[in-house]
C-alpha positions as CSV (number, residue, x, y, z in Angstrom):
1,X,9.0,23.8,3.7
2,X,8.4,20.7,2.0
3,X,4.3,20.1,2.3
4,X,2.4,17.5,1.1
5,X,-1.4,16.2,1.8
6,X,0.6,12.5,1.3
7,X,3.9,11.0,1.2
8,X,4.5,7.4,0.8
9,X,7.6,6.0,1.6
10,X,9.2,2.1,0.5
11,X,10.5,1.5,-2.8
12,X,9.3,1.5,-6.3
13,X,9.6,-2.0,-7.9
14,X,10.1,-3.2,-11.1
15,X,7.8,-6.3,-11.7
16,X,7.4,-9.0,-13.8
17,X,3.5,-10.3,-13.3
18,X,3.5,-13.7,-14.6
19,X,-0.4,-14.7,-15.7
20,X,-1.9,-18.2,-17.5
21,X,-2.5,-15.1,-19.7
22,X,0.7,-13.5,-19.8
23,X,3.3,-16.5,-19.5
24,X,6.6,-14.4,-20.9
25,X,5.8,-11.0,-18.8
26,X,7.3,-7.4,-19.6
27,X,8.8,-5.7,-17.0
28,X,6.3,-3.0,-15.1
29,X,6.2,-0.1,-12.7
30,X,5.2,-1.0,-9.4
31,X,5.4,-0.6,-5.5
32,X,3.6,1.3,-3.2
33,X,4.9,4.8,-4.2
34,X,3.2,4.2,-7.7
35,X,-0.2,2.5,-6.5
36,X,-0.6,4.5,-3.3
37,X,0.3,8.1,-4.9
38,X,-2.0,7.7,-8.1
39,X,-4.7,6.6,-6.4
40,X,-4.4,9.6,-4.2
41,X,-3.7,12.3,-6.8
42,X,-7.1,10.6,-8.4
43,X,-8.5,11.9,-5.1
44,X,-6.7,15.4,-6.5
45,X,-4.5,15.8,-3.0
46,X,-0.6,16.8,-3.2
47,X,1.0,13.4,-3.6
48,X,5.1,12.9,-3.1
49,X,7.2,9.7,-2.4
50,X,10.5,9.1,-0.4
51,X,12.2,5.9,-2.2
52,X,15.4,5.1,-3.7
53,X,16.3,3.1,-7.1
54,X,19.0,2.1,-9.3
55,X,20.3,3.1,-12.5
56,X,18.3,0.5,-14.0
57,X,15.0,2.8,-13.7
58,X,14.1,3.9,-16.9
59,X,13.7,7.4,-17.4
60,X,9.7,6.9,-19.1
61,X,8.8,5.8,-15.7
62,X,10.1,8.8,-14.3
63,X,8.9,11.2,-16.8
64,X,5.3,9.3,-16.8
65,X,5.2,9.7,-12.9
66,X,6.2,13.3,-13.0
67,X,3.3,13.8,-15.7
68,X,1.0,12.0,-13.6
69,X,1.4,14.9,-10.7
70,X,3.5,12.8,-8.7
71,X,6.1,14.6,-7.1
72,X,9.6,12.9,-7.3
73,X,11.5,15.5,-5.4
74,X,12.9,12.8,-2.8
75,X,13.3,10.4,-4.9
76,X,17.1,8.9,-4.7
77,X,19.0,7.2,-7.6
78,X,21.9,5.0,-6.8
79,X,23.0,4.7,-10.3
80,X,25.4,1.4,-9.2
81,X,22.6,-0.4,-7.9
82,X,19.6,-2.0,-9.1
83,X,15.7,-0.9,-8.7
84,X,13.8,-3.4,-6.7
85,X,12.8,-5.9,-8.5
86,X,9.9,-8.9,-8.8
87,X,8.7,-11.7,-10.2
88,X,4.9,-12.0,-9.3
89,X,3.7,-15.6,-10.7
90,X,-0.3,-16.3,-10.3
91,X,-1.5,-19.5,-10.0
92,X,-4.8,-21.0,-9.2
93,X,-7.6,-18.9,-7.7
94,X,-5.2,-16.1,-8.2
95,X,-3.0,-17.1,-5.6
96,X,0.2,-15.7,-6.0
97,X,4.1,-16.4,-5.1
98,X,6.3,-13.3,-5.0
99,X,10.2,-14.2,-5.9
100,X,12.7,-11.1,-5.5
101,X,14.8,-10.5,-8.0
102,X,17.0,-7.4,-7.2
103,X,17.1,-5.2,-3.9
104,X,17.4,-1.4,-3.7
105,X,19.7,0.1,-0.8
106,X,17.3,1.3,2.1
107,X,16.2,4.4,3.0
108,X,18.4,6.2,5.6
109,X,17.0,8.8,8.4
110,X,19.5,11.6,7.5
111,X,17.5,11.4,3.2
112,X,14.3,12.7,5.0
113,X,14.2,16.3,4.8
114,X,13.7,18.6,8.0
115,X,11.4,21.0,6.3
116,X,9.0,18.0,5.5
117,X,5.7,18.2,6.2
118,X,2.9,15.9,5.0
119,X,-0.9,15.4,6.7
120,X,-0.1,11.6,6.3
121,X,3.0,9.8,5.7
122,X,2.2,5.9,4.9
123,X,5.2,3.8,5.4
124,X,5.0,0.5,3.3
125,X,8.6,-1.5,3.0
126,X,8.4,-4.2,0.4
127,X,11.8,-5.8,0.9
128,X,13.2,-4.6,5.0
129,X,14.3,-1.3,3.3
130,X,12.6,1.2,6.6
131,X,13.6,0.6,9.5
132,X,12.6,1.7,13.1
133,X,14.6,4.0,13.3
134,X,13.0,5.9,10.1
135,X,10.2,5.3,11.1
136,X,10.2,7.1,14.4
137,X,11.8,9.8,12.5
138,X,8.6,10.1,9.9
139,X,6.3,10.3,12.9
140,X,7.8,13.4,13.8
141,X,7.0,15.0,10.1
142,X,3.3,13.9,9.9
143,X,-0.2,14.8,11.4
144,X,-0.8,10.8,10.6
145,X,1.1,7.7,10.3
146,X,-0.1,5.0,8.5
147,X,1.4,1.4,8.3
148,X,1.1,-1.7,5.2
149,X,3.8,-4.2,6.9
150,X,4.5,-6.0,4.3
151,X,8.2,-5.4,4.1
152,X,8.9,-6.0,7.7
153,X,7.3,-9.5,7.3
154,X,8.4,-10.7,4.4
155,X,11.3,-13.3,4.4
156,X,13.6,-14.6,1.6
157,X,14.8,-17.7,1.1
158,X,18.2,-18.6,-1.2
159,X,16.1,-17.9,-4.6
160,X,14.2,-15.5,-3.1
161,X,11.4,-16.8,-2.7
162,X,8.8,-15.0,-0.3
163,X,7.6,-16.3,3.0
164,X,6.1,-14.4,5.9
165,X,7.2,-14.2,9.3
166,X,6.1,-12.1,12.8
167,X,6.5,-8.7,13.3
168,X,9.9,-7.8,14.9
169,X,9.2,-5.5,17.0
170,X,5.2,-4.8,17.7
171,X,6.0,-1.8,19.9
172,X,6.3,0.3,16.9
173,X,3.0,0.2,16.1
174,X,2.4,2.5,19.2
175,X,3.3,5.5,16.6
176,X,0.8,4.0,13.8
177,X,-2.8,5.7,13.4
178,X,-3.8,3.5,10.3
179,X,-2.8,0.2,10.0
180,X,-3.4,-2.2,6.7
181,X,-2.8,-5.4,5.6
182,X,-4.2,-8.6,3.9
183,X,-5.4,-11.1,6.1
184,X,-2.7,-13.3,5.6
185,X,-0.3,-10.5,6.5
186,X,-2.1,-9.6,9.9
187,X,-2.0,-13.0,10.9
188,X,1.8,-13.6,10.6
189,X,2.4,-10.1,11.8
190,X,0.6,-10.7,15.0
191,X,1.3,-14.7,15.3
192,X,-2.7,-15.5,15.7
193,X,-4.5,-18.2,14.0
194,X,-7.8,-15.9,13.7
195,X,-8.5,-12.5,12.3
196,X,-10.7,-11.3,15.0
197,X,-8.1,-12.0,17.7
198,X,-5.2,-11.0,14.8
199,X,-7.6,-7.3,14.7
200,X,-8.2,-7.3,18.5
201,X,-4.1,-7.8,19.6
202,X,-2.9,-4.7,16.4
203,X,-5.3,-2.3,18.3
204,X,-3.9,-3.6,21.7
205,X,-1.0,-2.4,20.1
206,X,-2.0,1.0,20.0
207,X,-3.4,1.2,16.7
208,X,-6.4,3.5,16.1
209,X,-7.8,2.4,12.7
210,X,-7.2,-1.8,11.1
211,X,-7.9,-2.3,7.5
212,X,-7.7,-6.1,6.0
213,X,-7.8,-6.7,2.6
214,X,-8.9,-9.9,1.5
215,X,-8.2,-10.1,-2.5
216,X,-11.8,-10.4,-3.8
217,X,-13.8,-10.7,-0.7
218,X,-14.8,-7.9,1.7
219,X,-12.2,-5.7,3.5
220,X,-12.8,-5.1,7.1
221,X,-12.3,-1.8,8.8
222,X,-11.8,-1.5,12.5
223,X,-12.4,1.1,14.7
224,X,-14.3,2.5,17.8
225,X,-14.6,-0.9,18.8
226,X,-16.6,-2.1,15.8
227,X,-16.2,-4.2,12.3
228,X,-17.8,-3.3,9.5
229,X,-17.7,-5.4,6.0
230,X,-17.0,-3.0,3.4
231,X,-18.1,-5.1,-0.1
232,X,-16.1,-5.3,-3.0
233,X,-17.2,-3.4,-5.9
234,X,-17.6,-5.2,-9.5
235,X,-15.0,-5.0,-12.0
236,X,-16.3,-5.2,-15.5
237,X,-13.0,-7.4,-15.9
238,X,-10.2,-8.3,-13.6
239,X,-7.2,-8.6,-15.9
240,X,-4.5,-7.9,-12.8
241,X,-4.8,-7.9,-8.7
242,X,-1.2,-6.8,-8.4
243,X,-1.5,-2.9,-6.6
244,X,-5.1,-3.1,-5.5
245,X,-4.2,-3.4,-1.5
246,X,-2.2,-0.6,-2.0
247,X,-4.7,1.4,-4.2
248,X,-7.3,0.8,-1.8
249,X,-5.4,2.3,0.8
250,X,-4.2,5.4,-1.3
251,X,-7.6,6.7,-1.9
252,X,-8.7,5.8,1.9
253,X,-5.9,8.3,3.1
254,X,-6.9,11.0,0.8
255,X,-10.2,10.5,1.9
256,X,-9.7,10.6,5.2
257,X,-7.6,13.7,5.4
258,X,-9.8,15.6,4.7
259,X,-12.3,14.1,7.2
260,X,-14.1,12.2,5.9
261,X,-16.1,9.1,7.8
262,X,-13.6,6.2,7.8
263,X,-16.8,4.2,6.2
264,X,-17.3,6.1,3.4
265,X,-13.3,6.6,3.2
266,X,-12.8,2.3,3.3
267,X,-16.0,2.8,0.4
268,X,-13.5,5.0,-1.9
269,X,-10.7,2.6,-1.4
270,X,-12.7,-0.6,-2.5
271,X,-14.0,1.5,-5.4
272,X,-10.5,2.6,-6.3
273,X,-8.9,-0.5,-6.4
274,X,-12.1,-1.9,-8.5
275,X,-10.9,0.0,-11.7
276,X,-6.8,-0.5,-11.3
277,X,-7.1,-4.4,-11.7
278,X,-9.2,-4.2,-14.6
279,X,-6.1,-3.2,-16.4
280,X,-2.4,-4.7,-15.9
281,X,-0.1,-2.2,-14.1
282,X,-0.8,1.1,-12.5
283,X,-3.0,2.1,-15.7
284,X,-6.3,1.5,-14.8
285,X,-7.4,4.0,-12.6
286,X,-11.3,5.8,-12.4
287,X,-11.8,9.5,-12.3
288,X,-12.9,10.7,-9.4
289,X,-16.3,11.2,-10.2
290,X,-16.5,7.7,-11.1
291,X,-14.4,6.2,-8.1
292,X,-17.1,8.2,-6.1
293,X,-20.1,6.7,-8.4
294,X,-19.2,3.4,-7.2
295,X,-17.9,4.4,-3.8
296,X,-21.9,5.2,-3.3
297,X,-23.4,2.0,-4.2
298,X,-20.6,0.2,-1.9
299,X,-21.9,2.5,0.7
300,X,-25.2,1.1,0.5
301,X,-23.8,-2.3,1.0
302,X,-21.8,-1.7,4.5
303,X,-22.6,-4.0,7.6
304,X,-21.9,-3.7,11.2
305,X,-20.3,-7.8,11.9
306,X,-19.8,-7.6,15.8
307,X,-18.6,-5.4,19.1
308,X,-15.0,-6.1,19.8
């Protein structure tokens, strides 16, 4: 039996964060399988990943991973193929244009494992590489599904350059319990001009739980038929934004495993992702004690906005 408190499954990346600070960038681990796991194994639960990667990935990422208490059992090189790859270039206000470079080959139904077992499995595509099809399949190996879209939006043009279009197929949302996304995601995903009716139509959906992110501003959680703000908690420095959406929603999952309120988990998250962009790459991350120090005075801060 394969058993994990959380699996995450899309592709590691290799990225190139381009900064007024940083104008010739180094490459850098990234993707959800790096920010989501190591915010959860700072939550100290049983962390693994289902990706796939080239023969480009250097072995220090893999041996820093492994050291990190990530476990890479289903991890898949293809070693004629490249790792996912891209360049991140932030402008003005931080806003920031995402140009892939290199594509990994997806992930097939048949590479998950029968004996797999996870509490949550969080699906998060960031280049079309899970499909339907694998997703149904994961819903069958988890207590919990959770959902970051981003991959199933995202369009490319001729230089690969990122746009975002509608969700697909919406119908596959009727498997999801947690669903997150920036707000600019949830809007294309859904097709509405407003977040409220962008919120209201996911849970129409048959989504339990809706997270938006929204960078530097408060994240709204959904549930039970109420919003709450959850505040931002205050960096001492924020040197790097890339990996916080997906941090925030690392620690929320390993929160809410183990039942916790979905308040206080949404609390963890915004703490979590406070510490990772105070440093460039995945490197940044609080202890758990201090993820939780801050997690408290957020938790002071939550409002109720409105009924839906």
């Amino acid at each position: 039996m394969t058993d994990f408190d959380l699996v995450t499954v899309g592709h590691f990346s290799i990225d190139f964060i381009k900064t007024k600070e940083e104008p010739c960038p180094k490459p850098t681990l990234g993707g959800p399988p790096t920010y989501v796991s190591l915010a959860a194994r700072k939550m100290n639960v049983r962390a693994s990943v289902i990706s796939k990667v080239g023969g480009d990935f250097p072995d220090e990422y893999r041996a820093w991973l492994i050291n990190e208490g990530i476990d890479l059992s289903m991890l898949r090189m293809v070693r004629d193929a490249s790792t996912t790859s891209y360049l991140l270039e932030y402008g003005v206000k931080d806003e920031r244009q995402l140009i892939l470079k290199s594509k990994a080959p997806p992930i097939e139904s048949e590479e998950i494992p029968e004996s797999l077992s996870s509490d949550v499995i969080h699906v998060s595509p960031i280049a079309g590489e899970v499909s339907y099809q694998v997703m149904k399949k994961l819903q069958q190996h988890s207590d919990l599904l959770s959902l970051d879209p981003q991959g199933f939006l995202r369009r490319f043009d001729e230089n690969g350059v990122v746009h975002l279009g509608m969700l697909d197929d919406p119908k596959i949302l009727s498997e999801v319990d947690v669903f997150k996304a920036s707000d600019r995601e949830i809007k294309a995903a859904t097709g509405e001009s407003t977040l409220l009716r962008a919120i209201r139509l996911v849970h129409a959906w048959g989504v339990d739980v809706v997270i938006v992110t929204r960078g530097g501003r408060s994240t709204i959680l959904s549930l039970s038929g109420k919003l709450y703000e959850v505040p931002p908690a205050k960096s001492r420095v924020v040197a790097d934004t890339t990996g916080a959406g997906d941090v925030f929603i690392g620690a929320f999952l390993a929160e809410y495993i183990k039942g916790e309120d979905p308040i206080w988990c949404s609390c963890v998250g915004s703490a979590s992702a406070s510490y990772v962009i105070e440093e460039v790459g995945p490197k940044g991350f609080g202890s758990q004690s201090e993820v939780y120090e801050r997690a408290s005075q957020i938790h002071e801060n939550v409002s109720s906005v409105i009924s839906i």
